[in-house]
N, C-alpha and C positions, 0 to 999 in steps of 0.2 A: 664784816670787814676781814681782810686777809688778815692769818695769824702766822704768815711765814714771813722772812727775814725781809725788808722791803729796803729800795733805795729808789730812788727817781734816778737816775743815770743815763736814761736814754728816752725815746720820745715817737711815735708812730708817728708819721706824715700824712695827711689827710683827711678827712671825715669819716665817721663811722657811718657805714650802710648799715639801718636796722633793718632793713627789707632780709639783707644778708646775712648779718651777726646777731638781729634781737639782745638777747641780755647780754649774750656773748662776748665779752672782751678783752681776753686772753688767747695770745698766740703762744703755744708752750712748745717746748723743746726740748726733749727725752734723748738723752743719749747713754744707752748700756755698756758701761765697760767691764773689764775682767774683776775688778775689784769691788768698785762704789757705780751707782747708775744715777747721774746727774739729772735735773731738772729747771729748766731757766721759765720762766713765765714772764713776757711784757704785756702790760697792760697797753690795746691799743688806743683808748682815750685821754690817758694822762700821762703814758711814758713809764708807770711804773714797773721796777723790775723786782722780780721776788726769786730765790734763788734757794734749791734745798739738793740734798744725797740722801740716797738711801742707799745700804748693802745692797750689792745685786745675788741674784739666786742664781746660779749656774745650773742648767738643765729646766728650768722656771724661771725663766727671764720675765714673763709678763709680770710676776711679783713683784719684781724689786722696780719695774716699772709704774705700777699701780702705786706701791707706797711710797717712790719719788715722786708723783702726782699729788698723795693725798697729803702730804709732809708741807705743798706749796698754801694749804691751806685755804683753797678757795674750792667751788664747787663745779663738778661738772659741768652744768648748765652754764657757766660760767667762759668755758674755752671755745674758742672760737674752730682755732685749726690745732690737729697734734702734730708736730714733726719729729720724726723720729728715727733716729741711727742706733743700730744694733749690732751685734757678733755674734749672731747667731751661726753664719755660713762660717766665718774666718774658723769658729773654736772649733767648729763638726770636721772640718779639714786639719788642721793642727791635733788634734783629738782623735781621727780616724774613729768617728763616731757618724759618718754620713751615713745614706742608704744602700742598702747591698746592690750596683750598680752593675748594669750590663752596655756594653758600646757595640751597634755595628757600623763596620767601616769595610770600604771597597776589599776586594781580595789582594791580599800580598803589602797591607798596611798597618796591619794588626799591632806593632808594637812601639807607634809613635809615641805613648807614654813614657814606654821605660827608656826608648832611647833619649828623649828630652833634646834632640840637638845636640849630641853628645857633650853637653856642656857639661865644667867642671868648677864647684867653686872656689874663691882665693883662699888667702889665707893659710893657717895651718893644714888644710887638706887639698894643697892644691896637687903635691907630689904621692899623696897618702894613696898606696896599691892596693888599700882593701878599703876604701871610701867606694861604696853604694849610694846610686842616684837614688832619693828617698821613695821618688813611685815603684822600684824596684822591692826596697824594702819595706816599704808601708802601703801598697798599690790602694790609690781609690777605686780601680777596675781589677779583679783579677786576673790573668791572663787566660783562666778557661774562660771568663764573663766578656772573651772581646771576641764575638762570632763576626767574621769574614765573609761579606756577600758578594755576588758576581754581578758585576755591572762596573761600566764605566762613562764617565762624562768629560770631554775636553774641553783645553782651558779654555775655549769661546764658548760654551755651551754644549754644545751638538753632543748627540748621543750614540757613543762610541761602540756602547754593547748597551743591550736593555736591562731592566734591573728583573733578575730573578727573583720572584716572587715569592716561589717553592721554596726557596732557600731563605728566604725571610721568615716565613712563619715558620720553617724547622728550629730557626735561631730562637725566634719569640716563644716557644712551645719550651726549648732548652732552656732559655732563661726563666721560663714560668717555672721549669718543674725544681729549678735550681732555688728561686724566692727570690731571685730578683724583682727590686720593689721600684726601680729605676732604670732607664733606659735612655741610652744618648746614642743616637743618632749624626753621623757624619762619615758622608762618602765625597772621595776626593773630587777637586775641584763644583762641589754642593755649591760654593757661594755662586757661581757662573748659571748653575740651572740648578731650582732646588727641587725640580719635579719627583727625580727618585728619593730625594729623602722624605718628602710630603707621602709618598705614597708609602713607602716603607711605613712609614709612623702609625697611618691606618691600618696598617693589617697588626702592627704591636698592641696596639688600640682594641682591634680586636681579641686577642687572645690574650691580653693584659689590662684590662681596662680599668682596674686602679692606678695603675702605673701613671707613676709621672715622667714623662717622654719627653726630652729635648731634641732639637733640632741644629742647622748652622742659622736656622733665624735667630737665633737672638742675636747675632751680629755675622751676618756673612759676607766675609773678607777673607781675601787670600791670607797664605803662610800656612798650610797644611798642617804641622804638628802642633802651633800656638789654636787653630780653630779650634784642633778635638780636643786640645786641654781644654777650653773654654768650653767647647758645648760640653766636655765629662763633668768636667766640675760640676757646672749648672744643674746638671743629673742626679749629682751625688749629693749635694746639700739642699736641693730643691724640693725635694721632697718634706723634708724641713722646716725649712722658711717659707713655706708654704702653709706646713702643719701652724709652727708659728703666730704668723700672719694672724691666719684664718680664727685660731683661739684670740690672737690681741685683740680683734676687731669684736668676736661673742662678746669678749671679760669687759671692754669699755662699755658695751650698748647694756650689758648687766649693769653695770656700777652707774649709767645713767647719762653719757656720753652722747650728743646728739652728733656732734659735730665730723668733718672729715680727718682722718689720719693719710700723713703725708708720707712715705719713707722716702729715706736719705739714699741716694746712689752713688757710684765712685765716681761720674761724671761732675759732680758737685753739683746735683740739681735733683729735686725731689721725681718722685711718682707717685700717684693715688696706691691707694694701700690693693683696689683690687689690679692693678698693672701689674705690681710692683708682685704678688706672687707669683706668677708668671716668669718672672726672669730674675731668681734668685743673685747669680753670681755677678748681676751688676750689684750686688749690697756687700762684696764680700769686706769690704774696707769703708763700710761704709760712713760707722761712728769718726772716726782721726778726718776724714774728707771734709766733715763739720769744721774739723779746727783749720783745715784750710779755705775754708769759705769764708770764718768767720776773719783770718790772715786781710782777705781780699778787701774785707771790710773795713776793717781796723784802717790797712795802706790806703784807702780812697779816701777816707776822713780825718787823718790824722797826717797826710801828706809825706808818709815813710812809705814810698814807691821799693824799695829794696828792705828784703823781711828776709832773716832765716827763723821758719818756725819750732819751734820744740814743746812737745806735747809731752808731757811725762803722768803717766797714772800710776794705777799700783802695779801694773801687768807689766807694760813696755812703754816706748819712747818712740813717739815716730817725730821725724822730722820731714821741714819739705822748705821750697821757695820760695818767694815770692820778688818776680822780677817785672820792674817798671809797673808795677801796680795788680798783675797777673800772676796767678799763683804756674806752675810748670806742668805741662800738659803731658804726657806720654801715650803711646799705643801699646804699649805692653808692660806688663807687670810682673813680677816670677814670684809666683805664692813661695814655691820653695823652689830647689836650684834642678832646674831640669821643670819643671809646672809653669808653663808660660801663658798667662791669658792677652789676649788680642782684644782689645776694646780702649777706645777712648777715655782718660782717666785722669784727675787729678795725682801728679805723684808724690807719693809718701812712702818712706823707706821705714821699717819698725824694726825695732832691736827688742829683744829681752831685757831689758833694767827697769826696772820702776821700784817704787814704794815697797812692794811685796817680793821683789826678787831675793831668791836665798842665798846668803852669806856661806860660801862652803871652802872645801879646801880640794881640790884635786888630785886626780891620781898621782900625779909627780909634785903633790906636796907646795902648790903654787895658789895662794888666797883668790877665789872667783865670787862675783857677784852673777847670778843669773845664767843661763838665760831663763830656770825653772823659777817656777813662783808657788807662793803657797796662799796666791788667788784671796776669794774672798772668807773662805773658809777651808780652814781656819784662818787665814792672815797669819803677820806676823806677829810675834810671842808676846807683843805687849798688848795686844786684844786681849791675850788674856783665855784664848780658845786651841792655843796649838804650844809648843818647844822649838818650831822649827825657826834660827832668826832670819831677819830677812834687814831689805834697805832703813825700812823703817826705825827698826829697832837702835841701828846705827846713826840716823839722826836722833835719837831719843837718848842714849847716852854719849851723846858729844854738845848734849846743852842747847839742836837746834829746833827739836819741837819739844813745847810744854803741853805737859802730861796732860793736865788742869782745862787746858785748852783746846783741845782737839775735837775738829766738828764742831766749835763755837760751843764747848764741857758737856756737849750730848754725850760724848764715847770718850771717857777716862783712859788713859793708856796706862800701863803697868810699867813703870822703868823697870822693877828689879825682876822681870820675868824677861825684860830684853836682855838683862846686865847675865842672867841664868843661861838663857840660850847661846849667846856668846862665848861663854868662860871656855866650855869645853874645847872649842876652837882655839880661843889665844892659849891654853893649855898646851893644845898638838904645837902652837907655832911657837911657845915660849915668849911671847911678849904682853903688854898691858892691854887689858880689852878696850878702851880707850884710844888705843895704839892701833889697835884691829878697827876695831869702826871709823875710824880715819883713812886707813887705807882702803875699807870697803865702799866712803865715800870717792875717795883720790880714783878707785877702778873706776864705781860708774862713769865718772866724770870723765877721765879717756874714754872710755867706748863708746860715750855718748857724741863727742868730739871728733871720735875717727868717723861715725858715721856723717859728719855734717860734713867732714873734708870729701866724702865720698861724692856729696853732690854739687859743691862748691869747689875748691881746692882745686879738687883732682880734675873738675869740669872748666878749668881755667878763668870764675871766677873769683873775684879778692874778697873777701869777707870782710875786710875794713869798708867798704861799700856798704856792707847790712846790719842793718840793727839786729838783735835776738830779739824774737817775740816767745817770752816765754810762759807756758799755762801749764793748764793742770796741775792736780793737788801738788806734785813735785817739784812738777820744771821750775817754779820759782825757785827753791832752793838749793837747785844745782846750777842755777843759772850763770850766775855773776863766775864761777867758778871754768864752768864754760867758756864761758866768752872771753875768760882771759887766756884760757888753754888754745883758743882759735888766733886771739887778735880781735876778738871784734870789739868797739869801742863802747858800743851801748845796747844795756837791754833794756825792754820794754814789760813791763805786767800789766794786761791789760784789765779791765773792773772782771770782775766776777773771775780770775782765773781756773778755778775748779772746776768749774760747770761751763767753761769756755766753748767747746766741741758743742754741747749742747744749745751754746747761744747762737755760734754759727748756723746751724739746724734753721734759725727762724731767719736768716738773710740771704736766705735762698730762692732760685725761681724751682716751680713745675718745667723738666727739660729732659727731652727726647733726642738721644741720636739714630742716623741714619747713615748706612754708607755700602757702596758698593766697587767692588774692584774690575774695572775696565781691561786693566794690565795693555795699553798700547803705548805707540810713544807720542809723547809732548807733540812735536811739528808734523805729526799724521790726523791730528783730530781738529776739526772745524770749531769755533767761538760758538759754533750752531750748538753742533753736537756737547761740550763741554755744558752748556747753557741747560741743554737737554736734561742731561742726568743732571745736573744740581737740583731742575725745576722739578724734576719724579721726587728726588730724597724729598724735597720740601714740603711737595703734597701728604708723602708719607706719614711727614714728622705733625703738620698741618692736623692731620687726620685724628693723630696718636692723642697730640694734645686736647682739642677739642673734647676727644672723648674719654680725657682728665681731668675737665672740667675747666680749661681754659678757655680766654674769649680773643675770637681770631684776630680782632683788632688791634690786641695788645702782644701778638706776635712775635717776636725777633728773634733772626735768622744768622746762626754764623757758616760759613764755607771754608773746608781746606779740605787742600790733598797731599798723600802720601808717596814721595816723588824720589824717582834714583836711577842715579847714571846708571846707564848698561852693562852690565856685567856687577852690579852691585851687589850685596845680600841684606841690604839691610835700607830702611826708607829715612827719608826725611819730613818732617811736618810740617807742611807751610799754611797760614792759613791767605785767605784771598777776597779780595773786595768783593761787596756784593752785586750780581746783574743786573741788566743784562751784559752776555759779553758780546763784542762784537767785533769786527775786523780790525785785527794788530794789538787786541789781549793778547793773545797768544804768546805773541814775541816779547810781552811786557810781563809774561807771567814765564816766561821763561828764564829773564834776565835777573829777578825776582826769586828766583829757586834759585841759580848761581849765587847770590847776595848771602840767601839762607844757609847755604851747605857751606861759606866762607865761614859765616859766623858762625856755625855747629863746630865745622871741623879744621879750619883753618884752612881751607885750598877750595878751588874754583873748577872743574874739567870743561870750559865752554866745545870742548871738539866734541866732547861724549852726548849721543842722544838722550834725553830725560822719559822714563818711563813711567808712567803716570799708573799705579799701584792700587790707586784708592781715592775714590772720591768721598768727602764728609758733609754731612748737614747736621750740626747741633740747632736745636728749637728747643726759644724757654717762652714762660709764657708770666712774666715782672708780677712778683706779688708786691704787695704794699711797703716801703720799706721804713727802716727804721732811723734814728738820726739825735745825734750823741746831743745831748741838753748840759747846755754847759754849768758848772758851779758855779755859786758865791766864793770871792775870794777870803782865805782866814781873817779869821776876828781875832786871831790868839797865835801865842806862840808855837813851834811846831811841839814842842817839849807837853802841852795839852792832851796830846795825841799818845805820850807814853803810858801802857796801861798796868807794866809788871816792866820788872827787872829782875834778869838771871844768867848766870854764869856759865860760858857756854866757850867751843875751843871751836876757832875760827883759824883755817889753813892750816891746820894740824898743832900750834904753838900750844903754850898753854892758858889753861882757864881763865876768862877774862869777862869783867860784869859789862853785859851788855841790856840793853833797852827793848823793850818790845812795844811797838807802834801799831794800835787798832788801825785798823786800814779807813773805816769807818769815818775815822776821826781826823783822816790826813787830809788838807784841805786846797786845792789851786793857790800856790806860793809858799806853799810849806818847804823846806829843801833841809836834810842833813845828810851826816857823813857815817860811814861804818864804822865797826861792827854792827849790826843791829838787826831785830828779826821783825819782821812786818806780819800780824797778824789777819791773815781774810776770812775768821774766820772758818772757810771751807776749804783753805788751802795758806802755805807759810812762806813767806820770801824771805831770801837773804839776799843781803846789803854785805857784802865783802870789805876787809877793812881797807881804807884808804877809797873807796868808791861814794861816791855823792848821788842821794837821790834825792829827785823832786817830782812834782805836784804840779800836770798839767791842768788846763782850764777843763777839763771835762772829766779829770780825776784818776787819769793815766798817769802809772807811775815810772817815771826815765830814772836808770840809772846809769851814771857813767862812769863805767868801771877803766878807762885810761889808768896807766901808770900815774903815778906821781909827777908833775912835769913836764906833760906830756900836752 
């Protein structure tokens, strides 16, 4: 029998194929974060859910992933499918730890890296004269590493100059003798005709042939300096997530793993483990895109259509949307300010604050939380392994994580090593370090908040609209706090929030995009032709899945495109019913984009021609899904459920005895009021005073943190 923490909470839909799964009946789901690396297992014959963390190993990720596995207590033979989201790419680029990387690009394009769009970030450096675009100062390409070939193709295709070939292999010969161990590939307008870059690739191939070589296939779409970010990137970390991979897949068939491993993509939809090396930089965010899936789920089941997420771990905090039951879709993402990748993507914005962020003081003398961390090693100073403090420490001496209790008393914390790392700061600043870890809460908590205005707020819409969905080891505890700093009226904890990211992982399909840029306009192209290219992506996508091991049958197909008045620089994303189309779509998908670009940007241009940018085919292929099993209602008072009381400073006031509530133990119709700290466990919530939380029928916790009278 399973020796890991176990709850019935949720329930597989369907019958077990033993033709398929034999003993197998665990779908697991691994997600590696910068701190802890979660692990969710449901049982899919009885629903059961079992739930563990283990330390992750930074630079030996497959560890902390094997001992999150083996912590779940069951045995190999035992899982069915692995799903799995990682940071393997994000850290090697943050890190400037990727592979020594070479680009060639047409002649006279050499420096779309560093120019980035000449984009500038807000903020304090938005007037700042000596602020460097980061590929400048931290280049994932060198600038000798970016050789210049002769050839050109227009933007219909046609071949403008032929690709010098001589000058290919001189390049490839210079990058050999240099150790370039990657090569990215991308010559202007490549999405249109990708002949020369195919052909380029083989002669790299040739005189490089461990090299791992990218192209504009892993997504070729116009926007010339967002491509070659994207295929460089791919370059630079792929070699990696590759090396990766290719070890996760040895270390499981060692340890006795039959089963297939799924990885997570930024699409929010998995790939087979051998795809998925193959196109690294769809993984680069890949773990947090878990917790917007898992968003997706929670709103289809739980009938909260309007979600702001917030993920908080020990590293960072990302947030995201979730509108009318849809998490928010984007075509491009800025790893950092000027690195723009071009793909299809769930969006999620991350900040620096978590758990492990360091408590410091800056140069002009002003108390900072973050953005640095001191990761999983050593953590912060009440591990007990480092001096440096961090977030943690400051919930630990403000009363709102108990020491005793941490990881459910696997991992003791040390208050008086957090109370040690502290002093010398309230020291410099002359106040009570009690006083300082208050404020180092009160930071997070704005910056956690400015970032949510940044995709709500500032995006015109009202956040009284959305509940918080708040996970991870943290977010519960900064939550209530939050949400009063926005207005929003209610948060949500949903079961397992620690290993949340990683439950998403398992409510996912196998999902392929495809897309190609036409670049004509809207009232020039036939219902024919439109029809046309959709029906190629779909074979594409058709093609991809099947030999992912999906089955055609169970198919489904979504369509959009990327559309903007004339003279525009920037696209809009529509998506579009599916075909066939036929005579007087046109003028209906016309009218249709007008509707969309109202509701993006507030105005309508029906005089402007619409230029159709990019046409989309996402393809997923429905794996079995899962379905929340509701509680028994309590037998007892909610007061059963209290399992320790301790004295803790809630909104900065002072110490004041509060209750602490096994989560376990909270039952459908249980309901109290703050202060109070909810124990998961693998993760801690706070209940704000004056805020009421209760106990839905399937063991979700709502709290409403409204004013008083309100």
């Amino acid at each position: 029998m399973p020796t890991g923490r176990e709850q019935r909470v949720s329930q597989a839909r369907g019958p077990v194929c033993e033709e398929e799964f034999g003993v197998a009946r665990y779908r697991v789901g691994i997600d590696v974060g910068g701190t802890f690396t979660d692990a969710i297992a449901v049982d899919e014959e009885t629903g059961t859910v079992l739930a563990s963390k283990a330390p992750s190993t930074p630079g030996a990720e497959h560890e902390g992933l094997l001992n999150a596995v083996r912590s779940l207590g069951i045995g190999w033979d035992q899982i069915s499918t692995l799903h799995h989201g990682h940071t393997v790419g994000i850290n090697a680029i943050l890190t400037r730890t990727g592979a020594k990387t070479g680009l060639l690009c047409t002649q006279g394009f050499r420096d779309f890296l560093d120019l980035g769009r000449l984009s500038r970030p807000g903020g304090e450096d938005t007037y700042n004269a000596s602020w460097v675009r980061p590929h400048q100062a931290r280049p994932i390409v060198e600038r000798a590493h970016r050789r210049e070939v002769r050839e050109r193709i227009a933007e219909d295709g046609s071949v403008l100059l032929a690709l010098d070939e001589d000058a290919v292999r001189e390049a490839a010969i210079f990058l050999r003798d240099r150790g370039v161990e990657s090569v990215a590939i991308c010559f202007l307008h490549g999405y249109a005709q990708p002949a020369h870059e195919k052909r380029a690739r083989e002669i790299v191939k040739e005189i490089l042939p461990e090299a791992y070589v990218q192209t504009s296939s892993v997504f070729p779409v116009i926007r010339e300096s967002e491509r070659t970010t994207t295929v460089a990137l791919d370059a630079y970390i792929g070699r990696r997530v590759h090396g990766y991979l290719e070890n996760l897949g040895r270390l499981l068939r060692e340890a006795g793993y039959p089963g297939r491993v799924l990885i997570m993509q930024m699409n929010a939809g998995l790939a087979a483990l051998e795809s998925a090396k193959h196109t690294a930089v769809w993984q680069i965010q890949s773990g947090p895109t878990g917790g917007m899936a898992a968003a997706e789920f929670y709103a289809a089941r739980l009938g909260r259509n309007q979600l702001i997420t917030f993920d908080m771990g020990g590293t960072s905090t990302d947030v995201g949307v979730v509108r009318d039951g849809r998490a928010a879709v984007t075509d491009e993402w800025m790893v950092e300010e000027g690195l723009t990748l071009v793909l299809p993507m769930v969006e999620v914005i991350s900040i620096g604050a978590g758990g492990g962020s360091v408590i410091h003081v800056d140069e002009v003398g002003a108390l900072r939380v973050g953005p640095q961390s001191v990761g999983a090693t050593p953590g912060p100073a009440c591990y007990g392994r480092g001096n440096t403090p961090a977030l943690t420490d400051a919930y630990v001496l403000l009363g709102l994580l108990e020491p005793s209790r941490f990881l459910g008393g696997k991992m003791p914390l040390d208050a008086s090593r957090s109370r040690e790392a502290l002093r010398p700061l309230a020291k410099r600043l002359e106040m009570p370090i009690e006083e300082l870890a208050q404020g180092a809460f009160d930071i997070a908590t704005a910056s956690i908040a400015q970032a949510i205005r940044g995709i709500t707020i500032y995006r015109g819409l009202d956040v009284r609209d959305f509940s918080l969905l708040a996970f991870g080891s943290a977010g519960p505890m900064q939550a209530c706090d939050v949400a009063r700093a926005l207005g929003v009226r209610e948060v949500i904890i949903p079961e397992r929030p620690g290993g949340y990211s990683a439950f998403g992982l398992l409510t996912t399909d196998l999902r392929v995009d495809r897309a190609a840029s036409p670049v004509k306009r809207l009232d020039e192209m036939t219902a024919e032709e439109l029809e046309a290219g959709f029906r190629k992506l779909e074979s594409e996508v058709a093609d991809e899945l099947k030999a992912q091991g999906g089955k055609p049958d169970e198919f489904v197909f979504e369509r959009s495109i990327n559309g903007m008045y004339m003279g525009q620089t920037w696209f809009t994303r529509m998506a579009l019913k599916p075909g066939p189309y036929r005579e007087g779509d046109i003028a209906k998908i016309h009218e249709e984009f007008h509707r969309t670009h109202l509701d993006s940007y507030g105005y309508r241009a029906d005089r402007y021609p619409i230029i159709v940018a990019q046409i989309s085919v996402g393809g997923r292929a429905p794996s079995r899904s899962i379905e929340f099993a509701r509680l028994a209602l309590s037998s007892g008072p909610v007061q059963d459920a209290i399992v320790a009381r301790v004295t803790a400073i809630f909104e900065g006031r002072r110490r004041t005895d509060v209750p602490i509530y096994d989560r376990e133990r909270l039952r459908p119709g249980h309901r109290f009021e703050g202060p109070a700290i909810i124990d998961d466990h693998l993760a801690t919530g706070i209940v704000s005073s004056g805020a009421v939380c209760s106990v839905d029928e399937h063991g979700v916790i709502h709290i409403d943190v409204s004013p008083a009278g309100e």
